[in-house]
NULUMMAR-631968 format. One line per 2 residues: number of its first residue (from 0); for each residue x, y negated, z negated of N, C-alpha, C. Coordinates in nm, 4 decimals, decimal comma. Each point is the difference from the previous one (the first is absolute). Example, Ala and Ser with C-alpha at 12.3 -4.5 7.8 and 13.67 -1.06 7.14 Angstrom:
<marvos>
0	1,3190/0,5690/-0,7800/-0,0890/-0,1190/0,0000/0,0900/-0,1200/0,0000; -0,0350/-0,1050/0,0720/0,0820/-0,1190/-0,0060/-0,0770/-0,1090/-0,0730;
</marvos>
This chain:
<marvos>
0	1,2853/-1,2510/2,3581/-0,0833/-0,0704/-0,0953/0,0543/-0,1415/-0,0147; -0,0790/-0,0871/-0,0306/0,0266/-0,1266/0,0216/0,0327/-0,0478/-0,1565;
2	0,0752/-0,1098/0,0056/0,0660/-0,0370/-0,1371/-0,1530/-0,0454/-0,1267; -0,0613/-0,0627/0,0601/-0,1265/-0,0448/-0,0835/-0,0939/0,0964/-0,0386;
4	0,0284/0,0930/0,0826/-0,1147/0,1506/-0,0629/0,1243/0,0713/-0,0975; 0,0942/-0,0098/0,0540/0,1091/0,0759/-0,1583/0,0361/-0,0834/-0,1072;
6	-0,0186/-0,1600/0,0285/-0,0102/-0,0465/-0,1184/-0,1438/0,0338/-0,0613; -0,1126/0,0278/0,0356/-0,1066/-0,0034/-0,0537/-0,0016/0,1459/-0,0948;
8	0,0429/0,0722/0,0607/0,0342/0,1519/-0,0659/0,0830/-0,0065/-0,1002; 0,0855/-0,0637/-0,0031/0,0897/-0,0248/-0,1321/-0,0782/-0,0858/-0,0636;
10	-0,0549/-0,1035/0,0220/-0,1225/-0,0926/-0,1341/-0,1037/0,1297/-0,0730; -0,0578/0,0524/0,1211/-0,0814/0,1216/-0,0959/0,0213/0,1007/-0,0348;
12	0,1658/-0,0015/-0,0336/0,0200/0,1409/-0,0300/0,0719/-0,0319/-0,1397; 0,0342/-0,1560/-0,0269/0,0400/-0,0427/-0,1355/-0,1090/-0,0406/-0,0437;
14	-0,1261/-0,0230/0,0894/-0,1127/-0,0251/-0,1308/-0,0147/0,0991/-0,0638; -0,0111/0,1276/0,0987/-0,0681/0,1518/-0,0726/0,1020/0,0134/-0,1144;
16	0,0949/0,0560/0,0075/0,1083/-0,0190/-0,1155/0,0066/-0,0696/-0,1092; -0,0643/-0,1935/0,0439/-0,0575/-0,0300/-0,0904/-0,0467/0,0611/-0,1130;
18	-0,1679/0,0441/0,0702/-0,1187/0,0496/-0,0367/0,0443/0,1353/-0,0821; 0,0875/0,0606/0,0763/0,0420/0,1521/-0,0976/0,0494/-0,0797/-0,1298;
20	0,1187/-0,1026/-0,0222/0,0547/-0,0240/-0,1139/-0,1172/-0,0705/-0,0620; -0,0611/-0,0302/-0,0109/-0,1537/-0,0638/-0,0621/-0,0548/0,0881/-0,0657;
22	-0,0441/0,1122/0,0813/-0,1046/0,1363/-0,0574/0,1733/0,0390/-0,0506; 0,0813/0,0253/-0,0201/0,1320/0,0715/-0,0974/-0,0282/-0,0996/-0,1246;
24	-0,0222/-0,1549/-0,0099/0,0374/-0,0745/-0,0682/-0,1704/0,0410/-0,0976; -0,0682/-0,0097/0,0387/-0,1399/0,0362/-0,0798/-0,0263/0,1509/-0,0240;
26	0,1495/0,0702/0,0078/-0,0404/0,1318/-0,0447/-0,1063/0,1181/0,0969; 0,0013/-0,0705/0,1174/-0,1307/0,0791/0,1167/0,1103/0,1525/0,0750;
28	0,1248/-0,1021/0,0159/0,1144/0,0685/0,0738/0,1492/-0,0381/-0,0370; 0,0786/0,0631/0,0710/0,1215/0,0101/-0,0158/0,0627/0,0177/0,1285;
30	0,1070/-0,0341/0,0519/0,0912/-0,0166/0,1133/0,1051/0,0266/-0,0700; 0,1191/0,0857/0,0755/0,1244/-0,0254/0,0377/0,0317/0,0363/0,1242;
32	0,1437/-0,0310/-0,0060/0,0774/-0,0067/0,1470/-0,1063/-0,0064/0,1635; 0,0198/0,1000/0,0515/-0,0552/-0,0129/0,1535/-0,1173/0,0351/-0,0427;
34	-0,0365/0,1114/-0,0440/-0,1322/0,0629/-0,0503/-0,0757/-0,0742/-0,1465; -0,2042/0,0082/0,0925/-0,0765/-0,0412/-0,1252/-0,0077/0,1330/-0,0452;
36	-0,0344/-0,0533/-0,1308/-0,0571/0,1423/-0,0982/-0,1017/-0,0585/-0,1001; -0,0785/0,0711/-0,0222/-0,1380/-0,0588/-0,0744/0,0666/0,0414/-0,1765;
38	-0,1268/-0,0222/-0,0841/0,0551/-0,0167/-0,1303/-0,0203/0,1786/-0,0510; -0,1295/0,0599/0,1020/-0,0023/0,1232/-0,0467/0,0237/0,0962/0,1102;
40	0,1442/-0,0310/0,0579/0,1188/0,0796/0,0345/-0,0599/0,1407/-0,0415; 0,0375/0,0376/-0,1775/0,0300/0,1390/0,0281/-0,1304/0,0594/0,0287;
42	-0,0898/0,0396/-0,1290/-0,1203/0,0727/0,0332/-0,0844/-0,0422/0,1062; -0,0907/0,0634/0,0931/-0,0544/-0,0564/0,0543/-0,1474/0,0023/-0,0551;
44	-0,0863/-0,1129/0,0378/-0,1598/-0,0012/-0,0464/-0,0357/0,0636/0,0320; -0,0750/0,1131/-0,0771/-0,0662/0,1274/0,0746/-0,1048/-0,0071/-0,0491;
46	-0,0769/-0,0687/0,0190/-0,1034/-0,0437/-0,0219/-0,0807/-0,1172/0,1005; -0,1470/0,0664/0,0056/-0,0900/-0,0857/0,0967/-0,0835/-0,0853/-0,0594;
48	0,0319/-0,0056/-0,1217/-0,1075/-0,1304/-0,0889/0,0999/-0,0669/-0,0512; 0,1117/-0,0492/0,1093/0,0287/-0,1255/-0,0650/-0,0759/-0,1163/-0,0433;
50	0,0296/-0,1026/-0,0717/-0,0605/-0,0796/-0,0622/-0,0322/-0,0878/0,0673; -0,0413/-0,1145/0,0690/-0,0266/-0,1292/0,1000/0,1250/-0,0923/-0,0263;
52	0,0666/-0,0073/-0,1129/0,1086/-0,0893/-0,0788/0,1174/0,0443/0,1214; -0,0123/0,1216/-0,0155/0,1408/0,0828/0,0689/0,0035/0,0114/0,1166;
54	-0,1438/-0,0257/0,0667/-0,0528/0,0118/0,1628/0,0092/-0,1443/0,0323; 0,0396/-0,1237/-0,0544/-0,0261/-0,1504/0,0633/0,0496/-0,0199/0,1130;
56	-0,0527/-0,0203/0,0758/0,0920/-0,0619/0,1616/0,1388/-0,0534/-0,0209; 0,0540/0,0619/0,0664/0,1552/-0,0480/0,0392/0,0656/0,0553/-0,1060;
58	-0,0230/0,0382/-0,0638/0,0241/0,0773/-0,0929/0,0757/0,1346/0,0063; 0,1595/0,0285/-0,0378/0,0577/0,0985/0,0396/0,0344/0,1609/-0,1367;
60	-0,0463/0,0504/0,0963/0,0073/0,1362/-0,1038/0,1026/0,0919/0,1031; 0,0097/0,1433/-0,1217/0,0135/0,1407/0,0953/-0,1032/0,0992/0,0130;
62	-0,0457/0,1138/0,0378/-0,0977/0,0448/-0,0129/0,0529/0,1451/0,0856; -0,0455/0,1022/-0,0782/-0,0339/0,1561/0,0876/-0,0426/-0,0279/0,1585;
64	0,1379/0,0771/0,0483/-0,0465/0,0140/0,1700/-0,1498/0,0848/-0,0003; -0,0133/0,0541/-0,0810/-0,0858/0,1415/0,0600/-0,1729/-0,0914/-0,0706;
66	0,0348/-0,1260/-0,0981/-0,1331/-0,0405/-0,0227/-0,0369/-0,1250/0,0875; 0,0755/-0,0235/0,1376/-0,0602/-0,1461/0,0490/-0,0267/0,1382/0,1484;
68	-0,1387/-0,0648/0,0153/-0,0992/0,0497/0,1183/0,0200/-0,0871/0,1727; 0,0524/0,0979/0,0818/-0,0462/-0,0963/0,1132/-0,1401/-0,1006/0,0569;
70	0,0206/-0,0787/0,0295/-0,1344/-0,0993/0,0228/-0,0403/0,0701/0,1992; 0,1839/0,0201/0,0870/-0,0609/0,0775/0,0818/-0,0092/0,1343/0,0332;
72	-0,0600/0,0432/0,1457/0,0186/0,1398/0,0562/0,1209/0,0712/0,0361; 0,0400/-0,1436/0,0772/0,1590/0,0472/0,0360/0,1072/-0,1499/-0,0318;
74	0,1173/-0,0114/0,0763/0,1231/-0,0784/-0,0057/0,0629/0,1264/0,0868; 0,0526/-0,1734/0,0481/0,1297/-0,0091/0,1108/0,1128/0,1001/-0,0744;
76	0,0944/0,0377/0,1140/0,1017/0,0707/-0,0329/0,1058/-0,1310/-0,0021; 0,0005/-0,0996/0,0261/0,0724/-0,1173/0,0120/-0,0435/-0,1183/-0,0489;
78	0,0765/-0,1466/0,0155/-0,0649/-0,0836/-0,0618/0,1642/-0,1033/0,0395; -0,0424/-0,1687/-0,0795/0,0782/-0,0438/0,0343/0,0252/-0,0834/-0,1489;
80	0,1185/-0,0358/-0,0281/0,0474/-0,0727/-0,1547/0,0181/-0,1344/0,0458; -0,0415/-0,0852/-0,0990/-0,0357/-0,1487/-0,0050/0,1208/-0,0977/0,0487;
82	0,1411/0,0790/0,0176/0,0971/-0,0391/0,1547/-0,0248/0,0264/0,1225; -0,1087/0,0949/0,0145/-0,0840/0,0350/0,1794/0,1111/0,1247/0,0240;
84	0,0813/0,0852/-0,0966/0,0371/0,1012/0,0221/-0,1173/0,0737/-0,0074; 0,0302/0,1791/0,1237/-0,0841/0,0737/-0,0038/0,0808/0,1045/-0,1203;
86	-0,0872/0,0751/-0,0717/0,0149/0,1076/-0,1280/-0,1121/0,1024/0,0397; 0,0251/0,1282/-0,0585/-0,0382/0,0564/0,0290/-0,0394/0,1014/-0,1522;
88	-0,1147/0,0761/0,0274/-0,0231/0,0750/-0,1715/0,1031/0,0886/-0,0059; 0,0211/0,1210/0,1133/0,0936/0,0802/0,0055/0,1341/-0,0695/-0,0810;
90	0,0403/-0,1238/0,0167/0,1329/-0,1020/0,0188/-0,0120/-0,0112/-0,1535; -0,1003/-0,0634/-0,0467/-0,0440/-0,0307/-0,1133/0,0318/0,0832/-0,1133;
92	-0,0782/0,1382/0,0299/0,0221/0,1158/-0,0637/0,1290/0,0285/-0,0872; 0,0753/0,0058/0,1296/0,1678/0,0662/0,0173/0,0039/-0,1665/-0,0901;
94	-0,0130/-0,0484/0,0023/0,1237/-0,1606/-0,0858/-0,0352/0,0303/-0,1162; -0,1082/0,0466/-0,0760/-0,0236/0,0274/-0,1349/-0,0004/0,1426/-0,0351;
96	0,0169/0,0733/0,0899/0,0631/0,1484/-0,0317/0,1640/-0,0522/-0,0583; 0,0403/-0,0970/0,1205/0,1780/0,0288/-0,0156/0,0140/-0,1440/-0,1383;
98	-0,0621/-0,0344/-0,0323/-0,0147/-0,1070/-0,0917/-0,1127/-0,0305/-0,1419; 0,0038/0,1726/-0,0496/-0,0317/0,0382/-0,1124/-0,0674/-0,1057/-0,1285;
100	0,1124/-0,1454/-0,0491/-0,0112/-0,0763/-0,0571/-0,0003/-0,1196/0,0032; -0,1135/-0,0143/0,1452/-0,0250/-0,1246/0,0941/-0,1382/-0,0138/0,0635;
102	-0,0394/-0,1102/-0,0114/-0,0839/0,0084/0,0964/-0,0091/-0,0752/0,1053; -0,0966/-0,0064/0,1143/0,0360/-0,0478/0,1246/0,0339/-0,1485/-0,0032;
104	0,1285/-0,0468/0,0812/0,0192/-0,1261/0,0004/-0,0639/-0,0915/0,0633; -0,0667/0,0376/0,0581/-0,1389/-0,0545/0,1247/-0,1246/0,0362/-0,0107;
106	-0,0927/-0,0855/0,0032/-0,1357/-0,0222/-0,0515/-0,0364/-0,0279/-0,1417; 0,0407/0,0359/-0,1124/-0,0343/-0,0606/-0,1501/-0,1001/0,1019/-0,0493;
108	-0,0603/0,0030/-0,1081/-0,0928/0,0536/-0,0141/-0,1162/0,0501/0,0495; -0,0903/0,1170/0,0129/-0,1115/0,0014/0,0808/-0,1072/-0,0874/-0,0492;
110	-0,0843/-0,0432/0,0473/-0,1070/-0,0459/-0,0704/-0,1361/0,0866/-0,0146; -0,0392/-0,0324/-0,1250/-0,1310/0,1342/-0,0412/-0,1253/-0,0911/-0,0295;
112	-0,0700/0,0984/-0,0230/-0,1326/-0,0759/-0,0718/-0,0677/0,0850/-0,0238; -0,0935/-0,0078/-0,1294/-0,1092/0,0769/-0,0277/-0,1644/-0,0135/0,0591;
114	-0,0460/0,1135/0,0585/-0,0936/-0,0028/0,0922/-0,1198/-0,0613/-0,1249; -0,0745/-0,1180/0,0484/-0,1180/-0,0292/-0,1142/-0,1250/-0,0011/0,1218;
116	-0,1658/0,0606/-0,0732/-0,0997/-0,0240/0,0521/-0,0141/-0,0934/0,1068; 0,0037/-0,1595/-0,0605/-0,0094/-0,1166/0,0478/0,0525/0,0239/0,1401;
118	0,1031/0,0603/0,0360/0,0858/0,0018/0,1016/-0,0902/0,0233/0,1374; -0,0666/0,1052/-0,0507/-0,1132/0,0795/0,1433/-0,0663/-0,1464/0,0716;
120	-0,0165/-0,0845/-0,0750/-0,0858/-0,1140/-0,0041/0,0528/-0,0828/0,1547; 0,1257/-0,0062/-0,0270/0,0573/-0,0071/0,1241/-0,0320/0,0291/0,1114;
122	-0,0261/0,0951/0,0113/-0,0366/0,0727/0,1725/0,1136/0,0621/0,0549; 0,0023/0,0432/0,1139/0,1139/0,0318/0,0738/0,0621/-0,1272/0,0693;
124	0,0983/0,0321/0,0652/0,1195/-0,0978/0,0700/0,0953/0,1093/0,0806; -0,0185/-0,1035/0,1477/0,1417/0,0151/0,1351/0,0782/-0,0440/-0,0282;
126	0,1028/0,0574/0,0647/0,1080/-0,0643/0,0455/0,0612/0,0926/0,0516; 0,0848/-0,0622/0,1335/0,0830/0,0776/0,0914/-0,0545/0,1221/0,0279;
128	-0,1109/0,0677/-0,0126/-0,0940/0,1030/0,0683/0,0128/0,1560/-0,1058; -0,0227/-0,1063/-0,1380/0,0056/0,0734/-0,1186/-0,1237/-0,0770/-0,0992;
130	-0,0564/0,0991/0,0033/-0,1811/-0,0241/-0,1072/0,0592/0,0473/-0,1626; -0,0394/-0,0712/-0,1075/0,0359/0,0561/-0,1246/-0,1278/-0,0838/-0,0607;
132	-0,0420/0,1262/-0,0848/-0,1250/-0,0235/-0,0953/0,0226/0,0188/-0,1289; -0,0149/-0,0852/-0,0911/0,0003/0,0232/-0,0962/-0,0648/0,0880/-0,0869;
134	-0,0816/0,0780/0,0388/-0,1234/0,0709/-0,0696/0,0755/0,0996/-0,0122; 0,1205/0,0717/0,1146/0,0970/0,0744/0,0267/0,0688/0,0592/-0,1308;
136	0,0481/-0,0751/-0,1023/0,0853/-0,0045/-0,1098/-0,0786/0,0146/-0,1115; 0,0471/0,0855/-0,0749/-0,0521/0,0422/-0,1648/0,0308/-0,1099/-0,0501;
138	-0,1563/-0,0022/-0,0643/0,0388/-0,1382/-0,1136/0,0884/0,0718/-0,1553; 0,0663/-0,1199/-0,0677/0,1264/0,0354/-0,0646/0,1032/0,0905/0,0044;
140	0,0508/0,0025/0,1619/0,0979/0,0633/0,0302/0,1115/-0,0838/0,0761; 0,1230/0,0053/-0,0311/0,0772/-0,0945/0,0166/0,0446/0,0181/0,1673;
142	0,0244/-0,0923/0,0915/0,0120/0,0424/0,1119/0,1446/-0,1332/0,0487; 0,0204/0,0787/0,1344/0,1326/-0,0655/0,0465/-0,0609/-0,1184/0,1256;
144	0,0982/-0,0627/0,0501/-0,0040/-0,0827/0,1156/0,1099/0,0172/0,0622; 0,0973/0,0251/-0,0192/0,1647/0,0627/0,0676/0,0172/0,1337/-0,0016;
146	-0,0947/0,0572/0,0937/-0,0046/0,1831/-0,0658/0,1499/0,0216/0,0759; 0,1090/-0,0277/0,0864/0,0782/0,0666/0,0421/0,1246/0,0050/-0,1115;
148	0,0096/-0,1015/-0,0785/0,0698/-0,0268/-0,0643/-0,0084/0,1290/-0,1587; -0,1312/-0,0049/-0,0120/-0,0653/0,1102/-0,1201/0,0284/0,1411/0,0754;
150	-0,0242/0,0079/0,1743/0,0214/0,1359/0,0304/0,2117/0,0134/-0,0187; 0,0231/-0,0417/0,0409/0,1506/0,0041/-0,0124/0,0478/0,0133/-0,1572;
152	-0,0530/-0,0416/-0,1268/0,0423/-0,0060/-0,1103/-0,0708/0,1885/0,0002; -0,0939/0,0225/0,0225/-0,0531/0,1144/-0,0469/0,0756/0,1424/0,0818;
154	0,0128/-0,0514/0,0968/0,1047/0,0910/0,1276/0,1275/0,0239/-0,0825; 0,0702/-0,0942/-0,0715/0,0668/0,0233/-0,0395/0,0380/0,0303/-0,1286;
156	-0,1313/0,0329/-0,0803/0,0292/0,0793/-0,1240/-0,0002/-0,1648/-0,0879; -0,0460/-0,0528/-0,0231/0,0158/-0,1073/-0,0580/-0,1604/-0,0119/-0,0758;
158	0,0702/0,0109/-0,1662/-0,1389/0,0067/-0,1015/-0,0936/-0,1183/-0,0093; 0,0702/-0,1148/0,0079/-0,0343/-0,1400/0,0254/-0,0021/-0,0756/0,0910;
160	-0,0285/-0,1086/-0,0378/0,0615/-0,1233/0,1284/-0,0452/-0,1516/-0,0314; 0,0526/-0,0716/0,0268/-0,0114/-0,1183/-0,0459/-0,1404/-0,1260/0,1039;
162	-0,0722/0,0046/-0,1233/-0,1704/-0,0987/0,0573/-0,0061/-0,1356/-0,0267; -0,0515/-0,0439/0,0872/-0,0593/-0,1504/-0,0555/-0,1790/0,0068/0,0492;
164	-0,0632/-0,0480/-0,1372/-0,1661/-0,0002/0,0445/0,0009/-0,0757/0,1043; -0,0743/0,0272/0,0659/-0,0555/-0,0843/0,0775/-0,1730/-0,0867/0,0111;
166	0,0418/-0,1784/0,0218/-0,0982/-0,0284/-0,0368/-0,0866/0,0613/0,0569; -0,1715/-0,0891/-0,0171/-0,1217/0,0442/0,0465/-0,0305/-0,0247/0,1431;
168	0,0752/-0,1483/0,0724/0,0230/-0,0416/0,0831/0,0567/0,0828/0,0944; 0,0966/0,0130/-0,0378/0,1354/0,1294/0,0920/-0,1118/0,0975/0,0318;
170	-0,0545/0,0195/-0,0928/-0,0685/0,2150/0,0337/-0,1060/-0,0634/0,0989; -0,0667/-0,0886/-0,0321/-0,1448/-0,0622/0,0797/0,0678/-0,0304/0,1303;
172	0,1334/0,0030/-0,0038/0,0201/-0,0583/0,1606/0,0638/0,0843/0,0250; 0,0389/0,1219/-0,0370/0,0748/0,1682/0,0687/-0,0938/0,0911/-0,0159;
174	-0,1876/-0,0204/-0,0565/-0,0411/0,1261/0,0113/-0,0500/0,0505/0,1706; 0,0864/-0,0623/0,0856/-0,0287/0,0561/0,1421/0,0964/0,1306/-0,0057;
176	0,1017/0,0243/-0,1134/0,0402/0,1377/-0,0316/-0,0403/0,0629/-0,0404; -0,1491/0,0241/-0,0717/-0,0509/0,0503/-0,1102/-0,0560/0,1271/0,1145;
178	0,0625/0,0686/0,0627/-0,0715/0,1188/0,0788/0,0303/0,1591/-0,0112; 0,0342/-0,0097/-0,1468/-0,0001/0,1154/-0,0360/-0,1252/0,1571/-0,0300;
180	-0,0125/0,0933/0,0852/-0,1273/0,0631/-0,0378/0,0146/0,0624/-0,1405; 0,0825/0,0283/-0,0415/0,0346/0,0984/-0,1582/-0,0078/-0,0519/-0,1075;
182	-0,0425/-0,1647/0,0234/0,0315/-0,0749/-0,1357/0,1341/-0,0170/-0,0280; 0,1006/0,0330/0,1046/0,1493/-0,0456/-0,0084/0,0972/0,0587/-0,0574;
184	-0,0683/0,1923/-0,0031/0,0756/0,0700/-0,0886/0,0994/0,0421/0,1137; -0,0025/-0,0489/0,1956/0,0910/0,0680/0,0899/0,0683/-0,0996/0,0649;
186	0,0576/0,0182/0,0501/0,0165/-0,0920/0,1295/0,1015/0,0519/0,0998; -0,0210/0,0044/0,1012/0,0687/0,0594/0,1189/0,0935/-0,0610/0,1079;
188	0,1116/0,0209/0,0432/0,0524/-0,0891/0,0669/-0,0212/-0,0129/0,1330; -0,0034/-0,1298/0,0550/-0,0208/-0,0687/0,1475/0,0698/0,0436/0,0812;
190	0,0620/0,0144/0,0941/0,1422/0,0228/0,0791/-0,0190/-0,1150/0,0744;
</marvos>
C-alpha cells in the first residue's frame, strides 16, 4: 500500500471518531476505548414502531438481532474489511463467540432502514448480476444492508448489535439487494 492511500485512511478514520465524539457530545452516543457503544447499550429496541426521531439517517442505535429483516436471498460465506483483508462469517462468528463483551472491530455498525411504500416507486436495480426490487420488502419492517455481519452476530447468540440508519440515498442505491422472496424473514448462504 502506498503512503498517500494510508495517509488517507488515517484522515478518515479521525474524522469518523470525530463524528462518534459529536453524536457522544449531543447525547446520540457514547465511545470508549477501542470499541463504539451506542447510548442504548443495555436493553435492546424491541420494537418495530420506532419513532422517525430515532430512525434519522446516520443516526446510531442498537436494536434486536431477531427484529432487523434481510433485504437478501442469500450472502457470501466471505467478504473483505475496509483494509482489503479477506473475513469470513464462520471467522466472524468464532471472534464474538470468544469475545462475549465486544463487538466486531471491523466494519462499524450495520446499516438499517425501515421499508416505506414510497420505496416500490423506485423500481428494481442491477448490479454485478444481482436484480433487487423493492416491492420485495414489507413495508414498516426494519431491514439490513450488511446481512453477513447481522448473520454472524445471530450465529453467535448475540441479542443485539450495533445500527446506523441508513439514509434514503444509500437504500435507493443498494436496492439491487432487495432479492429476498420471504419478505426477509431467511437468508441462505452462498458458498
Amino acid at each position: 500500500m502506498n503512503s498517500p492511500s494510508l495517509a488517507l485512511k488515517k484522515i478518515f478514520a479521525r474524522l469518523v471518531w470525530s463524528i462518534i465524539a459529536l453524536s457522544a457530545l449531543m447525547g446520540s452516543a457514547y465511545w470508549s476505548g477501542d470499541d463504539f457503544t451506542v447510548s442504548l447499550h443495555e436493553p435492546a429496541v424491541a420494537h418495530s414502531d420506532l419513532g422517525s426521531e430515532n430512525e434519522r439517517a446516520e443516526t446510531f442505535a442498537r436494536l434486536a438481532t431477531t427484529q432487523i429483516r434481510y433485504s437478501q436471498s442469500t450472502y457470501s460465506l466471505y467478504g473483505k474489511t475496509d483494509e482489503d483483508e479477506l473475513y469470513s462469517v464462520k471467522g466472524n462468528t468464532q471472534w464474538l463467540k470468544d469475545h462475549p463483551d465486544r463487538e466486531l472491530p471491523w466494519g462499524g455498525p450495520i446499516r438499517v432502514f425501515r421499508k416505506q411504500a414510497f420505496m416500490d416507486e423506485w423500481g428494481p436495480l442491477s448490479q454485478g448480476g444481482y436484480t433487487g426490487e423493492p416491492k420485495n420488502l414489507v413495508n414498516g419492517e426494519i431491514y439490513t444492508l450488511d446481512h453477513r455481519r447481522l448473520v454472524a452476530y445471530q450465529l453467535a447468540g448475540r441479542i443485539t448489535i450495533p445500527v446506523q440508519w441508513a439514509s434514503l440515498s444509500v437504500v435507493r442505491d443498494n436496492r439491487w439487494k432487495f432479492s429476498t422472496s420471504d419478505g426477509g424473514c431467511s437468508i441462505a448462504p452462498k458458498p
